[in-house]
C-alpha positions as CSV (number, residue, x, y, z in Angstrom):
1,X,17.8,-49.4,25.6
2,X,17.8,-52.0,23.0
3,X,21.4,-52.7,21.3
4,X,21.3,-52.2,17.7
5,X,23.3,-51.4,14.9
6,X,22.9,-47.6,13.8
7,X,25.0,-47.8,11.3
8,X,24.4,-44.8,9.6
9,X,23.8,-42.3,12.7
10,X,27.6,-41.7,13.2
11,X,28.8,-42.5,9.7
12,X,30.9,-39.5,10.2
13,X,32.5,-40.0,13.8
14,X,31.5,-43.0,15.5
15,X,31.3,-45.5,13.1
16,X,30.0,-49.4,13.9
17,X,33.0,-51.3,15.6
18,X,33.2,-55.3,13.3
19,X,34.7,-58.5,14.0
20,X,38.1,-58.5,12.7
21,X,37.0,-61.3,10.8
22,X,34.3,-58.6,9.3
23,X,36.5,-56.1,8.3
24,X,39.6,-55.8,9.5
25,X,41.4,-52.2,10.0
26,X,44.4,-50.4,10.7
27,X,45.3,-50.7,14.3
28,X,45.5,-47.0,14.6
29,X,41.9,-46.9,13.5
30,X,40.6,-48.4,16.7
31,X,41.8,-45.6,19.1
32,X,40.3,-43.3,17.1
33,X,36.5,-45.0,17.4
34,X,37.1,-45.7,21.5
35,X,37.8,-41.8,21.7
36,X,34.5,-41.0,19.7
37,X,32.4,-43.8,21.2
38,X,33.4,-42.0,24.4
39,X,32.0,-39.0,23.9
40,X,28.9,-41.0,23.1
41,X,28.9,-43.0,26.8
42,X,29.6,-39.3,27.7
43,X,26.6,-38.3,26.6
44,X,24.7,-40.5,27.7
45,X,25.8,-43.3,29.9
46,X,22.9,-45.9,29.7
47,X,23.4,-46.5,25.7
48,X,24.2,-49.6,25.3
49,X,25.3,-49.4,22.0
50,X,27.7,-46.7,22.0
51,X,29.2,-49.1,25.2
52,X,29.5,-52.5,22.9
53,X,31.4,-50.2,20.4
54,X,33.9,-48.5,22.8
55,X,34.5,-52.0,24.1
56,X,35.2,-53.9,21.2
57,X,37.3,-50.2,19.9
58,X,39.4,-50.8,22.8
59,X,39.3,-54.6,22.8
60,X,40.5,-54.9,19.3
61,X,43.2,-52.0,19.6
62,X,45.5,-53.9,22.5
63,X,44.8,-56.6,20.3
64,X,46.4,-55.2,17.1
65,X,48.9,-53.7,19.5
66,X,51.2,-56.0,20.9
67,X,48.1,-58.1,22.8
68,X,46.8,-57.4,26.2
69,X,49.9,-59.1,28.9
70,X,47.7,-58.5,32.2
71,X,43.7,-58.6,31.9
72,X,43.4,-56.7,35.1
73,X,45.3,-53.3,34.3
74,X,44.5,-52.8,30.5
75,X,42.5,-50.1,28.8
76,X,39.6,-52.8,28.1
77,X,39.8,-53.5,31.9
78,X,38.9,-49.9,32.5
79,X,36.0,-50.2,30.1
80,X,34.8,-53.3,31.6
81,X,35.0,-51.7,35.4
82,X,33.3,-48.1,34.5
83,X,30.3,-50.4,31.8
84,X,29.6,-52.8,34.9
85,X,29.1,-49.9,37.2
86,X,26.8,-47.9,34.7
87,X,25.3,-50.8,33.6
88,X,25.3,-53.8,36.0
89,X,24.2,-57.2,34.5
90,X,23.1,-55.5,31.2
91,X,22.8,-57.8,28.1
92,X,25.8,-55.4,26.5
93,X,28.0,-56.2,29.7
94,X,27.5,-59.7,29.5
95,X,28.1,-59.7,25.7
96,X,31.7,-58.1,26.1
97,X,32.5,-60.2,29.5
98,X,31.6,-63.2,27.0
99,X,34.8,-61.9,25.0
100,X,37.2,-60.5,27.4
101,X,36.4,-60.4,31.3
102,X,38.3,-59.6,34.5
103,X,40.5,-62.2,36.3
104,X,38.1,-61.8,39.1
105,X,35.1,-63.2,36.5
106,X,37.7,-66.2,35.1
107,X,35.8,-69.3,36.6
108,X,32.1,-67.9,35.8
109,X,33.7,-66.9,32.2
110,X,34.9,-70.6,32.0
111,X,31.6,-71.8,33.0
112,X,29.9,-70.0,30.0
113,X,27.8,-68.2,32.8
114,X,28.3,-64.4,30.6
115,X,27.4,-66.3,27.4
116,X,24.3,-67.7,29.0
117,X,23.1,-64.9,30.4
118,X,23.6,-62.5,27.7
119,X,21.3,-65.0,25.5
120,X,19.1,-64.5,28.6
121,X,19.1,-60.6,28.2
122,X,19.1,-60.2,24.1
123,X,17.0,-58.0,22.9
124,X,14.6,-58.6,19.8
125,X,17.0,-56.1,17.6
126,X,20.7,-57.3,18.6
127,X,23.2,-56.5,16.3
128,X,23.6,-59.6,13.4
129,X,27.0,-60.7,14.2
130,X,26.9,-60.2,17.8
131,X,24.2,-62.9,17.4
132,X,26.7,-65.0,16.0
133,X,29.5,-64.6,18.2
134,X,26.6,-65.8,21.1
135,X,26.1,-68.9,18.7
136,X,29.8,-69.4,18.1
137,X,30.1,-69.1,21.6
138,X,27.4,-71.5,22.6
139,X,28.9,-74.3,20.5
140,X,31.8,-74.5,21.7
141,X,31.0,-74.7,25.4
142,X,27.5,-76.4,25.4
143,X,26.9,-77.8,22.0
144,X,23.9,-79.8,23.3
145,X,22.0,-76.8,24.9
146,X,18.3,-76.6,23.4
147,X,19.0,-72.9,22.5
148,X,21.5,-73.4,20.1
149,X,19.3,-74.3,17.0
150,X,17.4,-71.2,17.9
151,X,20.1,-69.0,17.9
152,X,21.2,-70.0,14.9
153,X,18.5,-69.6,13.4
154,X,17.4,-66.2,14.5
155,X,21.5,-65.4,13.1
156,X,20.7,-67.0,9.7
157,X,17.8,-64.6,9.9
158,X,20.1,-61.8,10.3
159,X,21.8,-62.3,7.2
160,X,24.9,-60.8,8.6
161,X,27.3,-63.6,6.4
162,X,27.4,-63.0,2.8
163,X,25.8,-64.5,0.3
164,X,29.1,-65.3,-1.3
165,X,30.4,-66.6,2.1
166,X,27.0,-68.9,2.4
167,X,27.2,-70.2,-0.9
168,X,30.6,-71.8,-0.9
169,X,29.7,-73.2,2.4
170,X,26.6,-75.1,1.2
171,X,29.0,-76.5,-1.9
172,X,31.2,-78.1,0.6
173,X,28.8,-78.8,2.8
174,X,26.7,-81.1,-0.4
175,X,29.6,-82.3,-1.9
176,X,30.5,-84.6,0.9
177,X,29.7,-88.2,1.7
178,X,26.5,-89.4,4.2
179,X,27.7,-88.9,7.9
180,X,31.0,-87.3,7.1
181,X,33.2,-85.6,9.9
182,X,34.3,-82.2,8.7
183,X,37.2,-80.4,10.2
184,X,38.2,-76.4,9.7
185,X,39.6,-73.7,11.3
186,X,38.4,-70.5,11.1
187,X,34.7,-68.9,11.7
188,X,33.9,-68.4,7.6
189,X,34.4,-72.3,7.0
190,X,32.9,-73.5,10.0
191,X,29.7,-71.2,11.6
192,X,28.2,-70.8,8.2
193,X,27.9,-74.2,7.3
194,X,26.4,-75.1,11.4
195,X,23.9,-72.1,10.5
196,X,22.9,-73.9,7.3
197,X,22.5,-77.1,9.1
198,X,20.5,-75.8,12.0
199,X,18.1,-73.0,10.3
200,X,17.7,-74.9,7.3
201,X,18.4,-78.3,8.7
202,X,20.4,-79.5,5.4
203,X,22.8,-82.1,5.4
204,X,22.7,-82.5,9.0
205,X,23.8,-85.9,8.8
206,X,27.9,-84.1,8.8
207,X,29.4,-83.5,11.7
208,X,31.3,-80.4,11.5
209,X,34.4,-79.6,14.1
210,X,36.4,-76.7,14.2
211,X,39.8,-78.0,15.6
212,X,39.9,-75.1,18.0
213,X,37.1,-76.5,19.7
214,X,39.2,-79.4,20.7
215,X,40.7,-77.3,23.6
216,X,36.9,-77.1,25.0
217,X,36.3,-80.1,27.5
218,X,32.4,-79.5,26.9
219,X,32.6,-79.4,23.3
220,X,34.4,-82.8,23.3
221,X,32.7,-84.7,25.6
222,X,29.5,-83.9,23.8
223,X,31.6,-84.9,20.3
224,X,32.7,-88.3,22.3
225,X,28.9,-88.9,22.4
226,X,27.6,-88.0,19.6
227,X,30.2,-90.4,17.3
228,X,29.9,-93.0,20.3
229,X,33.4,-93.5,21.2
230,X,35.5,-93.2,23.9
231,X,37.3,-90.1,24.9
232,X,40.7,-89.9,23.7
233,X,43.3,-90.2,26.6
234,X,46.0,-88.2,26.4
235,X,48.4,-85.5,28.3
236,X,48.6,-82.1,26.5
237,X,52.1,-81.7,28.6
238,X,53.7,-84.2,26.5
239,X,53.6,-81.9,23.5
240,X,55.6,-79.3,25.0
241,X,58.6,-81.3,23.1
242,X,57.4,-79.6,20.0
243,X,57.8,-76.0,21.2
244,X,55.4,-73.0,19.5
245,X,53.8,-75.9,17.2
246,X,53.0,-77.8,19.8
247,X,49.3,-77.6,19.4
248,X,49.6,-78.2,15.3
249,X,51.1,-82.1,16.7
250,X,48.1,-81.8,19.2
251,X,45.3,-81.3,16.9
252,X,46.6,-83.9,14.5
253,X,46.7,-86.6,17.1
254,X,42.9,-85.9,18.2
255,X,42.1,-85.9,14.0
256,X,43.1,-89.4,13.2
257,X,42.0,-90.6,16.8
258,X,38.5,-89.3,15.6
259,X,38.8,-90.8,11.9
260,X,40.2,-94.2,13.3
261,X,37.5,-94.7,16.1
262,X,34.6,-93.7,13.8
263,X,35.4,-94.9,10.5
264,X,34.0,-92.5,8.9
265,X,34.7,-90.2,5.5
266,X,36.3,-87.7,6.7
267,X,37.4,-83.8,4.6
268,X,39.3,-81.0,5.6
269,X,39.0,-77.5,4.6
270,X,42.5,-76.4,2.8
271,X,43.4,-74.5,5.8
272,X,43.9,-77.7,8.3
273,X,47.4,-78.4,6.3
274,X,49.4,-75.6,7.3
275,X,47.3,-75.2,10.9
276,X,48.0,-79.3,11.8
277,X,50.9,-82.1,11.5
278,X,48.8,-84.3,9.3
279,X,50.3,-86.8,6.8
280,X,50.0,-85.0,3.2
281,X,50.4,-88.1,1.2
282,X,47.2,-89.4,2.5
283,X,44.9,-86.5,1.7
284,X,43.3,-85.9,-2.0
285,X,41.7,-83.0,-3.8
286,X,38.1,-83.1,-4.6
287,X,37.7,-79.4,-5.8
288,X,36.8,-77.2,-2.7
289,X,37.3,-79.9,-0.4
290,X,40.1,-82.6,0.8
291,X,39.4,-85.7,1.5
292,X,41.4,-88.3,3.8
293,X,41.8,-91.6,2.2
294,X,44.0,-94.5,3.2
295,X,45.2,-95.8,-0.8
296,X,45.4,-93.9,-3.8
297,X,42.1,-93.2,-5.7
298,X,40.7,-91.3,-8.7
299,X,39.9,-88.3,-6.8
300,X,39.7,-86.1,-10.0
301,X,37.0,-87.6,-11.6
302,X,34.9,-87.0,-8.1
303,X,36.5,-83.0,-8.2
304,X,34.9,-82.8,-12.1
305,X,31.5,-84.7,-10.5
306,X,31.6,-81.5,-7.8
307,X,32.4,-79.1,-10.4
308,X,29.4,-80.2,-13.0
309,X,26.9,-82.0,-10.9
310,X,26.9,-80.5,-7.5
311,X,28.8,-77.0,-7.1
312,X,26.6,-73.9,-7.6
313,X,29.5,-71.8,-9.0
314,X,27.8,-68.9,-11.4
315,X,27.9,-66.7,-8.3
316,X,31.9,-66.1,-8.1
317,X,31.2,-64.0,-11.3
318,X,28.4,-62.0,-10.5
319,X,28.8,-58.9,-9.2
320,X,27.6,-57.8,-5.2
321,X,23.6,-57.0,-5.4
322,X,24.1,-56.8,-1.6
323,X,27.4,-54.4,-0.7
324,X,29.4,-56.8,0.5
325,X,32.6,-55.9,2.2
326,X,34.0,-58.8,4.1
327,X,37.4,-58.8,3.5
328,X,37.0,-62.8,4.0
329,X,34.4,-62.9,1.3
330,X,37.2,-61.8,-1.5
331,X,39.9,-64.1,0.3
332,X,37.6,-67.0,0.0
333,X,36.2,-66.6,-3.6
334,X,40.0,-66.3,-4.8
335,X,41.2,-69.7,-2.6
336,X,37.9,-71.2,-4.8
337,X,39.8,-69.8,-7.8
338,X,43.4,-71.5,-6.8
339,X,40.9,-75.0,-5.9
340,X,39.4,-75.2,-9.6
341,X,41.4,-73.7,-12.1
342,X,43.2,-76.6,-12.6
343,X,40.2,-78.7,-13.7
344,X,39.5,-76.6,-17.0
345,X,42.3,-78.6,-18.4
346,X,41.1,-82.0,-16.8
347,X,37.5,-81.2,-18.4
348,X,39.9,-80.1,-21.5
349,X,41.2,-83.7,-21.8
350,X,37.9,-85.1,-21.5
351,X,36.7,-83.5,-24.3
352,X,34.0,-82.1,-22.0
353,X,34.4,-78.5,-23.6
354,X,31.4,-76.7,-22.7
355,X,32.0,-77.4,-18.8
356,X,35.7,-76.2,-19.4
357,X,34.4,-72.9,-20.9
358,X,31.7,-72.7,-18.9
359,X,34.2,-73.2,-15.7
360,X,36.8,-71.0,-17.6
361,X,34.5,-67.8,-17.7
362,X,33.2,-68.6,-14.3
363,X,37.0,-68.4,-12.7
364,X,37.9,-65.2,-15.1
365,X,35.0,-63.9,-14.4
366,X,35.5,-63.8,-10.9
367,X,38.9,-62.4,-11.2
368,X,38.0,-59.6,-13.2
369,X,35.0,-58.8,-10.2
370,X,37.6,-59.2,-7.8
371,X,39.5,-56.0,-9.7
372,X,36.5,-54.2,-9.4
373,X,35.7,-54.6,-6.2
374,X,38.6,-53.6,-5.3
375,X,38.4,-50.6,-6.9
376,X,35.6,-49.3,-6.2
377,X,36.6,-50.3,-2.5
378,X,39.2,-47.7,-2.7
379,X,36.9,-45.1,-4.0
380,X,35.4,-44.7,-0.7
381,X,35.5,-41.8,0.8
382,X,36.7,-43.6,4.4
383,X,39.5,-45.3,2.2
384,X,40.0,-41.9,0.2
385,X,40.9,-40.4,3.8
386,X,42.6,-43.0,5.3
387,X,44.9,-43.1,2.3
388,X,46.1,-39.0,2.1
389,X,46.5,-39.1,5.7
390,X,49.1,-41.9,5.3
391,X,50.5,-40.3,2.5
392,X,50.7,-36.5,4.6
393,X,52.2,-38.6,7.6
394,X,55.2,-40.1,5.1
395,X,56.0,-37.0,3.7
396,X,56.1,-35.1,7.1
397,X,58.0,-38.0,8.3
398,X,60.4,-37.7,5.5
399,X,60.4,-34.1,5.5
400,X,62.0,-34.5,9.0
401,X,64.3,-36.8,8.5
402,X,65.6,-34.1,5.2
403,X,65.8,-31.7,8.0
404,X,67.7,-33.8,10.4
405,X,70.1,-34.9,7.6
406,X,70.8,-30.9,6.4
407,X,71.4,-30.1,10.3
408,X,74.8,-28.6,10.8
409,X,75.4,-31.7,13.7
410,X,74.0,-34.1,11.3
411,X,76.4,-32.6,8.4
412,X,79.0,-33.3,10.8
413,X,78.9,-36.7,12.0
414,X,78.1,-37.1,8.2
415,X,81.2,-35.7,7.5
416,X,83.6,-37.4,9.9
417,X,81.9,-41.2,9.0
418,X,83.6,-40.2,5.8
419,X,86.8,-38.9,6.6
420,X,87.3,-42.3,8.9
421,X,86.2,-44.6,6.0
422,X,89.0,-42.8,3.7
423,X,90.9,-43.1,6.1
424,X,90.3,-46.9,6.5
425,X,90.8,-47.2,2.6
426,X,94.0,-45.6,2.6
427,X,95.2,-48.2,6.0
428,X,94.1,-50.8,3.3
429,X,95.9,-49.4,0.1
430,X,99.3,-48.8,1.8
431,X,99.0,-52.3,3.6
432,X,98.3,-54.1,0.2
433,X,101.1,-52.0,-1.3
434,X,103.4,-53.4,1.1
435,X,106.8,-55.4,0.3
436,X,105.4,-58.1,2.1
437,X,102.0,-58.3,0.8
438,X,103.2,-57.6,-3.0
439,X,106.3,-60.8,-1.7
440,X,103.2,-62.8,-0.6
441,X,101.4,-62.1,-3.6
442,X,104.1,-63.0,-6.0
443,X,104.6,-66.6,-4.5
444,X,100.9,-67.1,-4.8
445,X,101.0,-66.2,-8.9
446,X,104.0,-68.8,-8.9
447,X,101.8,-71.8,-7.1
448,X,98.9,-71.2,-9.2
449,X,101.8,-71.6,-12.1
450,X,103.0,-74.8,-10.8
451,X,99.7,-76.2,-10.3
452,X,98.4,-75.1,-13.7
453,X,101.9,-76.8,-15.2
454,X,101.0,-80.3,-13.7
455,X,97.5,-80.2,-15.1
456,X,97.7,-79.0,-19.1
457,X,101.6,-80.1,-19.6
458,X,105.0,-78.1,-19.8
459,X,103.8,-75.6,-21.9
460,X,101.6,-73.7,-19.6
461,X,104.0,-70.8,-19.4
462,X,103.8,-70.1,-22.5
463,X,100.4,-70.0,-22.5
């Protein structure tokens, strides 16, 4: 049976299971879907579908919930076991072993041997962003393989990124110089902008590297060859100096290694700052973009270029044709937001007021659209319901603990907590009221006298 996305069949049970990265819900949302995707394996055991959705139901749920400490004996495990004995070397099998796979599967997982052979198995309908979790996957083990452009492609085709999430990938991707190297973190800034450069074959002169991929020997030895350098040498155990941020001194190393071999322009997304150890005072600004640069430069004046000559920016303002509700979409058109807002003065002092307005109205506007979508967000029903049964489980929740205060043991301990802290307070009062404490007391007064006497003259008594 084909796997596709019926995302309307179960709208009111079973719903379609995204990417976190999608659309992102409460971790006690997931259980919910494995238990009604069940009853659709249940049903009937060869749909494929219904299997990809109790996976990733599952999958996601020891995710949100503390993370999965042994492979072997976790509720995904059990998943995996029962789909590969209903469903032997299916394309939906391979697809989730691509994600997640039993220790007994590590080395063929590490080969990319799952990933490969679900491309293998794909049927002509698979779901959009399954397709690019295949691509995405591709990449970063085997980003030479004569498939990839394909597979780009046929997810380009799929439309499942957002418009808005497309658009402010191809600004960053035309704003930067010939034969640039590009380095992000995160799916949104990264696979949109590959998709754009394989289906549409735009600017494909950048080389773009998300820094995770740096923990991929494939991916790296391919980059080494591409850019025509040697291959860094280096020992990740030496890091381990650095503790949990080991990998941010990691990453940075491997960044100017790359920028110092090639020579090349080279711009971060916003994101690389807080995710790597790089040197700050070395990296400028240009609107949606940061560029690396060795000595100071005007970098506003090439941010105001971007903003008027290059930037395609009436979009943040207009309002979702296409239903759109990425959570990442919103989070990315408010980071453009904090990027630009500051150039409606520079454009100000200029005296290049139309821009500034024009900029000004583009920025409000998508504020306001922001407001909106958020609003109508939670006007759906799913929200609606998701909302009074949080509200039902506080009150029940405080409602108990009323009850628990008003029990006569409760009353109690209540009661004696109080009686020992008056009877602390009155330790307290008759200690203070002591001869020697009031004695002590006195002969401070008389220091701070004395003291006072030396500093403002022999009056001070008086005073």
């Amino acid at each position: 049976m084909a796997l596709m996305g019926n995302m309307w069949g179960f709208a009111q049970k079973a719903e379609t299971v995204e990417s976190i990265i999608t659309n992102s819900r409460d971790t006690e949302w997931y259980p919910t879907q494995a238990e009604a995707w069940q009853k659709k394996v249940d049903a009937n055991p060869k749909d494929e579908w219904a299997w990809r959705n109790l996976f990733l139901a599952s999958y996601y749920h020891e995710q949100r919930d503390g993370g999965i400490d042994n492979q072997d004996q976790s509720r995904t495990a059990d998943v995996l076991r029962k789909m590969e004995a209903t469903l032997p070397d299916s394309y939906v099998l391979n697809l989730s072993k691509a994600r997640f796979c039993l220790s007994k599967d590590d080395e063929a997982q590490k080969r990319g041997y799952f990933i490969h052979r679900a491309i293998d198995l794909m049927p002509e309908d698979a779901y959009g962003a399954d397709v690019d979790f295949l691509a995405t996957r591709l990449w970063s083990i085997a980003p030479e393989d004569e498939s990839l452009n394909e597979l780009f492609f046929q997810s380009y085709q799929r439309k499942s990124y957002p418009m808005r999430i497309m658009q402010c990938n191809n600004n960053m991707l035309q704003s930067m110089d010939a034969r640039a190297l590009y380095f992000a973190n995160g799916d949104v800034v990264t696979i949109p902008m590959k998709m754009i450069q394989e289906a549409l074959e735009e600017r494909q002169d950048v080389t773009v590297i998300p820094i995770s991929f740096f923990h991929s020997e494939p991916f790296m030895a391919a980059l080494y060859k591409k850019l025509d350098i040697k291959p860094l040498t280096i020992d990740i155990n030496d890091y381990g100096k650095y503790g949990e941020d080991w990998y941010k001194y990691y990453e940075a190393d491997v960044i100017k290694y790359l920028m110092k071999e090639t020579q090349r322009p080279t711009y971060f997304h916003p994101d690389i700052l807080k995710e790597t150890k790089l040197n700050k005072d070395s990296i400028y600004n240009e609107g949606l973009l940061l560029k690396y640069s060795p000595v100071p430069y005007d970098n506003f004046a090439v941010a105001l270029h971007n903003v008027t000559e290059v930037y395609h920016l009436e979009y943040l303002a207009e309002p979702d044709l296409v239903y759109d509700n990425w959570e990442a979409s919103r989070k990315m058109d408010m980071n453009c937001v904090a990027l630009l807002q500051n150039l409606v003065t520079k454009l100000l002092d200029k005296d290049n007021n139309i821009q500034a307005l024009r900029l000004y109205n583009i920025l409000d506007g998508c504020k306001e659209r922001k407001m909106m979508a958020t609003y109508l967000n939670f006007k759906r029903p799913e929200v609606q319901e998701a909302f009074e049964k949080k509200f039902e489980e506080m009150q029940e929740a405080l409602g108990k603990k009323y009850e628990e205060w008003q029990s006569p043991e409760s009353q109690k301990t209540h009661e004696k907590k109080f009686e020992e802290m008056q009877e602390a307070l009155g330790k307290k009062y008759e200690e203070w009221q002591s001869p020697e404490n009031q004695e002590a007391l006195k002969n401070k007064i008389e220091e701070a006298y004395k003291r006072y006497e030396k500093v403002v003259g022999e009056d001070a008594k008086e005073k």
